[in-house]
N, C-alpha and C positions, 0 to 999 in steps of 0.2 A: 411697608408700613409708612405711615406719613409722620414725621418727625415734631414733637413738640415745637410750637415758634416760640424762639424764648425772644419775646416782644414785651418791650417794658411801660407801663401803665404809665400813664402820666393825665396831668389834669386837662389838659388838650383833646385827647381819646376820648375821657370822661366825658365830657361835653357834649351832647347828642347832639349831632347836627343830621340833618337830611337834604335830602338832593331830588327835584324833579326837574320837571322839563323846562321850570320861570328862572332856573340859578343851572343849568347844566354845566354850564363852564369855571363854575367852583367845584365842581366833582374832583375830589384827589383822583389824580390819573388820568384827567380829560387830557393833557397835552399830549398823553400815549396812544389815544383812542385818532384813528383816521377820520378824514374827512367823510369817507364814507359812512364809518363806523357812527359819526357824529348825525348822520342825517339819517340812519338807519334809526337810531334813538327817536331822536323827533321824528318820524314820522308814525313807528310803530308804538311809538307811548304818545300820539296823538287817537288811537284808540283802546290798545290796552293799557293798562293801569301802570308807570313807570313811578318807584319811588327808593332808593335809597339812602345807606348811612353814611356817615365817616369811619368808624369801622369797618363796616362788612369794604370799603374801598380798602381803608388803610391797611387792616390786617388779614383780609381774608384772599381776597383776589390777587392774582398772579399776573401784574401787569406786561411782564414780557411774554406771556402766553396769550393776550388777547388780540381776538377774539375768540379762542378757542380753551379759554380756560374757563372752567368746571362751575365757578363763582359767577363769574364775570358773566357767561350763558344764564345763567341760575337768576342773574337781577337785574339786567342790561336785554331792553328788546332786540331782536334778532328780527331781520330781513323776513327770514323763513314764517314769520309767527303770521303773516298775513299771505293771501291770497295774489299773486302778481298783479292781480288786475284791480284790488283793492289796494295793494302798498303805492303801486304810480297814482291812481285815483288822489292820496292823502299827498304823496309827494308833490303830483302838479299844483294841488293846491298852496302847498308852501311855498315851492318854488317862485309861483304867483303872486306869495303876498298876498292871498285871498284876506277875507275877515275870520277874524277867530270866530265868527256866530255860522259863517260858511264852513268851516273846519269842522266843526262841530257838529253840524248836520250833518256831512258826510261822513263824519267816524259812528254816529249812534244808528246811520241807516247799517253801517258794518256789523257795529255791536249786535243789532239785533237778531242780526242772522246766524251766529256764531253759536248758539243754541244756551241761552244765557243760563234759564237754571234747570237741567238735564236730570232726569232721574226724579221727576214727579215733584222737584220740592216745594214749587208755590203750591197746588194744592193738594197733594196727597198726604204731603208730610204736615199739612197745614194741623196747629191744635183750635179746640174749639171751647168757650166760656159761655155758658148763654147765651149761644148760639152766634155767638160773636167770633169772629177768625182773632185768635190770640196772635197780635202782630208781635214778628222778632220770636219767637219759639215753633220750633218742629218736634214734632213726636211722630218718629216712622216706625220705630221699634219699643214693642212691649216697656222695656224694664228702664229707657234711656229719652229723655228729653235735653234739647238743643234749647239755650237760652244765647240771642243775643246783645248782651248789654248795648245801650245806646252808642254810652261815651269807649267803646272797643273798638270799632266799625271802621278801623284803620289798623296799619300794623308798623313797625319800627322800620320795616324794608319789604319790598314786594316780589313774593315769588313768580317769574315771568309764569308757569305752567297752573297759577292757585286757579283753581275751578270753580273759587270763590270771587272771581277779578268783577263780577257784575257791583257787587258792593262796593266798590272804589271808584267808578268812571260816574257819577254822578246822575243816573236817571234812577230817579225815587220808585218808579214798580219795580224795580230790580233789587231794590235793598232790604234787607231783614235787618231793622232791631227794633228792642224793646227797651223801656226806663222804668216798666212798670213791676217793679218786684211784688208787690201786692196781688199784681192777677196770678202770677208764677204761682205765690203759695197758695191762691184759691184752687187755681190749676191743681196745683198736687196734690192737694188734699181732696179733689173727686177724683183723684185716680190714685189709689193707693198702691197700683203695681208698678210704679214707677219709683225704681230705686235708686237712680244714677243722675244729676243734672250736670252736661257738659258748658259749663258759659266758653263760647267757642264767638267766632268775628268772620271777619277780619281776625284782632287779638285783645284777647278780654286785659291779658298782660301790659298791654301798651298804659292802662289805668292806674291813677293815682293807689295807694293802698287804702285809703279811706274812703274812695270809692267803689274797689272791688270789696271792702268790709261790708259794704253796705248792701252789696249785693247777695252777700254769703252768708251774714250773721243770721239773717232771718230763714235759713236753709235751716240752723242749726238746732230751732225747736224741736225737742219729742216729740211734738204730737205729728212730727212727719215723721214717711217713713223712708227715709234718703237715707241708705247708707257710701254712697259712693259720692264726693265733687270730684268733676272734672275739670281742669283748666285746659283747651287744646290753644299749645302755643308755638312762636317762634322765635322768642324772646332770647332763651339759652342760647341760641346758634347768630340770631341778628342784633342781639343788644343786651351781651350777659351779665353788664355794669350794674345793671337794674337790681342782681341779687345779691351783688359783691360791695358795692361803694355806696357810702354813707347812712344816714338815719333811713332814710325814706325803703333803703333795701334790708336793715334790720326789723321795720315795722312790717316789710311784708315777709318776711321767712315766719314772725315773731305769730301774725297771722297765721301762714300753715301749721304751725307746729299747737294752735289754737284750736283747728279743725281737727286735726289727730287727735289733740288729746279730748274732744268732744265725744270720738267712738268712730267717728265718719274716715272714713277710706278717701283721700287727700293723690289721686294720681296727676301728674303732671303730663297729658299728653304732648309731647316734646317733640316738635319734627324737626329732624335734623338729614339732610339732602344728602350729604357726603361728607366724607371721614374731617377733610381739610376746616367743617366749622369744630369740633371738635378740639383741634388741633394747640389751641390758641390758650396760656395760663390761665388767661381770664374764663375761658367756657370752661376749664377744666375746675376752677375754682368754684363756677357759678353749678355747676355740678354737684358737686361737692357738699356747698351749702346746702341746698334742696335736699341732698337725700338725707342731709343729719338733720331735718326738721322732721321726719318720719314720713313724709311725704311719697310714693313710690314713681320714680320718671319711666314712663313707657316713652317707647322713641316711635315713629312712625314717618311715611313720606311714600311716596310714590315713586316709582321706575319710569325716571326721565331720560331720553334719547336727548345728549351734547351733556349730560351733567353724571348720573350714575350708572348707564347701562355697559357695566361689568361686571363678574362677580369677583374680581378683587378690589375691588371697591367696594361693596354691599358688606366682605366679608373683612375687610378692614374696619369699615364703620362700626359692625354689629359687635367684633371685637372690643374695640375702644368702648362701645356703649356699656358692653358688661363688664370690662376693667375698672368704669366709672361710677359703677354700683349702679347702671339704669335698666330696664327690662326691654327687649326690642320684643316690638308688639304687631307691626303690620308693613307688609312691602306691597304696594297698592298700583292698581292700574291708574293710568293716567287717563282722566274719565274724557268724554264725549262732549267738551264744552272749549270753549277759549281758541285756544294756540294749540289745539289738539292734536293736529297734524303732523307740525314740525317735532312736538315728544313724543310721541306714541312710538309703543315698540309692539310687536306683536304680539299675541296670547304665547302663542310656543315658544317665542323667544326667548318672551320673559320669565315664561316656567325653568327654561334650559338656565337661565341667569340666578333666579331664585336656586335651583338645586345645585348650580355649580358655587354660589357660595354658601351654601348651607353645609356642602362638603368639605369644608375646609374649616365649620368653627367647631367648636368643642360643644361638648353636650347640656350647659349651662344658655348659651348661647343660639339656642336652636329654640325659642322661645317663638321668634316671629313667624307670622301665617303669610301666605301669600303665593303666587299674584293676587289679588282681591281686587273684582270691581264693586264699589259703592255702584250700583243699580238701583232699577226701578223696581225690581221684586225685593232687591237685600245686597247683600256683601256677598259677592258671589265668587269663591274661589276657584283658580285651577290646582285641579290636586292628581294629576296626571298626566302621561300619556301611557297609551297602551291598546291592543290589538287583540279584540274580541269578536269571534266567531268569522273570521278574518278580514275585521274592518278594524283599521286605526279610529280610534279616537281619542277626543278630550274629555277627562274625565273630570264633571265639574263637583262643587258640594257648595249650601247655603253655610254660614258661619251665626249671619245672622238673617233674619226676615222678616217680611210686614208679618205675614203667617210663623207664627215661633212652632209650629209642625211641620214645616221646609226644613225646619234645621239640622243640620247636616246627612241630609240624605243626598244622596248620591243620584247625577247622570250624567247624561253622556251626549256631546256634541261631535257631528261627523270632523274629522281631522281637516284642519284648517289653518295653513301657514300665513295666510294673509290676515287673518280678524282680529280684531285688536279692542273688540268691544263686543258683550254678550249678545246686541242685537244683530249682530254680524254673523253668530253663529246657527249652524241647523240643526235638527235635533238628530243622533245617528240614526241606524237600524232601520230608515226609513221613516221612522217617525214623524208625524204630521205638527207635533208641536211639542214643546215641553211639558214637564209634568205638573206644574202651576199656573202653564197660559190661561185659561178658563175662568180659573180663581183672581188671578190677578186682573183678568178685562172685565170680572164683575164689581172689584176693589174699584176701578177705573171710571163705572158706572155709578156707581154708589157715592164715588166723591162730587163727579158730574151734576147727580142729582140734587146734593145736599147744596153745591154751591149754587145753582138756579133756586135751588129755594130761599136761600139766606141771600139773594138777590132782589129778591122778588120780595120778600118782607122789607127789605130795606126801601125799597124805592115806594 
């Protein structure tokens, strides 16, 4: 078990400071970090998105560990995250002393190729207003729409693996958000099957409280019919001062405890990577808080390779999560976008990972689903393995789906130690395709079409 840090708060910590590539060498711990390690940074957070805290340095990361500690992988770019022949490509430029407007161009010809937002979501997941593309909101599923507030569209520290990295390196087709809370509620209110709205980023958290009020209050009319907010954050684990110290962190619990007592189901979706953010008074306290405003914290993250692929790590985390009154809710594939490579664990692996710590929590404990990939059809779980009519395979099930009649039916991919993503897999039994390919390439057509047509009006 990873030991409480008994680390004492002081007004220095308090004081949110951040670190990217313009101050790298005010990083607490830069003088522990190699020369190499130092150029590894800049050149790999000259195209993914590099940004950290003073905490997550000061109290999180395990300086005589690095570069191989857990943290330190987790928010510090890695060699590995780029292609050899695109890491010297950015390096020679440095090395060069090229211009930063040459830098530039060479990291966004990278970006682009990195597959930036994977799994349909410029336009499948696109909503629509009078025929207008509702910019900063997704609705891929029935019951649950994605709001991106404007002032979110950053986060307190940047996870090297977020899937969301497009939103941070600065090319505007790439980004989702919205300011416009008025179209939100016109939105909701033509779609009445819409129960759930997650303000998600970057981090909706990173917002003033009078800002996310402003965002929320108007959710909180009757005449909608929302019973679920969502906040998906990383707040708790990279900057949990926000819920513990001073006015600005009692105005916002004062808020949750406003949405509770409204009627509205208040989940905190909380990703927390590994047991070690946890660990720290302060997350335990910021813990704490949240759940006594009646709030419920779901915890979620994906199965990153150099940061959690263990299961005593998974099953340390998941413990501490339910010690702290929070719900663990999803252990998630590491999707098909970014730095995919260098985290990616395999489909088998990670099912072996997922069941070898789910073996070890208690039955309170065994809340969270997974492996799950967020795909292009839905949230697609592995919920197997096993050897039918004497062929191994994966036995997959939908959790969620564009089609809410996908849902949790059952099939079955030929056994595959290598695949580490849905499209990677083939159908068993011989089978020529899956059981929603059809459905899903006419989904695919049907968006196609709509967007040449709201093209073609526009122009």
């Amino acid at each position: 078990m990873f030991k409480l840090r008994n680390i004492t708060s002081n007004n220095e910590s308090q004081a949110f400071r951040t670190f990217q590539l313009r101050n790298l060498e005010d990083v607490p711990g830069f003088e522990r970090m190699s020369a190499h390690q130092r150029m590894v940074t800049r050149v790999v957070g000259s195209v993914l998105p590099f940004k950290t805290n003073n905490y997550v340095c000061e109290q999180l990361i395990d300086w005589d560990n690095v570069p191989n500690d857990p943290m330190f992988q987790l928010t510090f770019p890695q060699e590995g995250m780029l292609d050899p022949e695109n890491f010297t490509c950015i390096a020679d430029l440095i090395k060069a002393d090229a211009s930063s407007a040459d830098i530039k161009a060479a990291a966004q010809e990278i970006q682009l190729s990195l597959n930036p937002h994977p799994a349909g979501q410029v336009e499948m997941n696109a909503g629509y207003l009078e025929e207008e593309v509702m910019q900063g909101l997704q609705h891929k599923y029935r019951e649950t729409v994605l709001f991106f507030p404007t002032q979110g569209q950053t986060c307190h520290a940047y996870c090297t693996y977020c899937f969301r990295w497009p939103q941070f390196v600065r090319i505007d087709d790439l980004k989702f958000a919205s300011k416009e809370i008025d179209r939100l509620v016109s939105y909701l209110k033509l779609h009445p099957t819409v129960s759930d709205v997650l303000f998600t980023g970057g981090d909706p958290m990173i917002m003033r409280t009078d800002l996310i009020r402003r965002y929320v209050e108007p959710l909180l009319d009757d005449a909608l019919e929302i019973d679920t907010i969502r906040f998906g954050t990383k707040a708790p684990a990279y900057w949990p001062y926000m819920f513990t110290n001073g006015q600005e962190a009692d105005d916002l619990l004062r808020l949750f405890e406003e949405i509770v007592a409204s009627g509205r189901h208040l989940a905190i979706m909380a990703h927390y990577s590994h047991p070690v953010e946890l660990s720290t008074e302060v997350s335990q306290e910021a813990l704490r808080r949240i759940v006594n405003t009646g709030a419920v914290v779901r915890c979620q993250a994906p199965l990153i390779r150099h940061v959690n692929d263990s299961a005593s790590t998974w099953a340390d985390m998941i413990t501490t999560e339910v010690k702290l009154g929070a719900v663990p809710y999803y252990m998630f594939v590491e999707r098909d976008t970014g730095a995919r490579r260098y985290f990616e664990v395999p489909l088998v692996e990670a099912y072996q990972i997922y069941t070898d710590a789910y073996k070890q929590v208690s039955g309170l404990a065994r809340t969270w689903r997974g492996p799950s990939m967020s795909a292009t059809p839905g949230k697609v779980m592995v919920d197997g393995i096993a050897e039918i009519g004497g062929e191994k395979v994966i036995a997959l099930k939908f959790v969620q789906a564009r089609n809410p009649e996908w849902v949790n039916k059952l099939f079955f991919a030929a056994y595959d130690e290598k695949a580490s993503w849905l499209d990677e897999l083939r159908p068993a039994f011989g089978k020529e395709k899956f059981f929603y390919t059809d459905e899903l390439n006419n989904m695919k057509i049907d968006t196609a079409q709509r967007v040449q047509l709201i093209t073609t009006r526009a122009s």
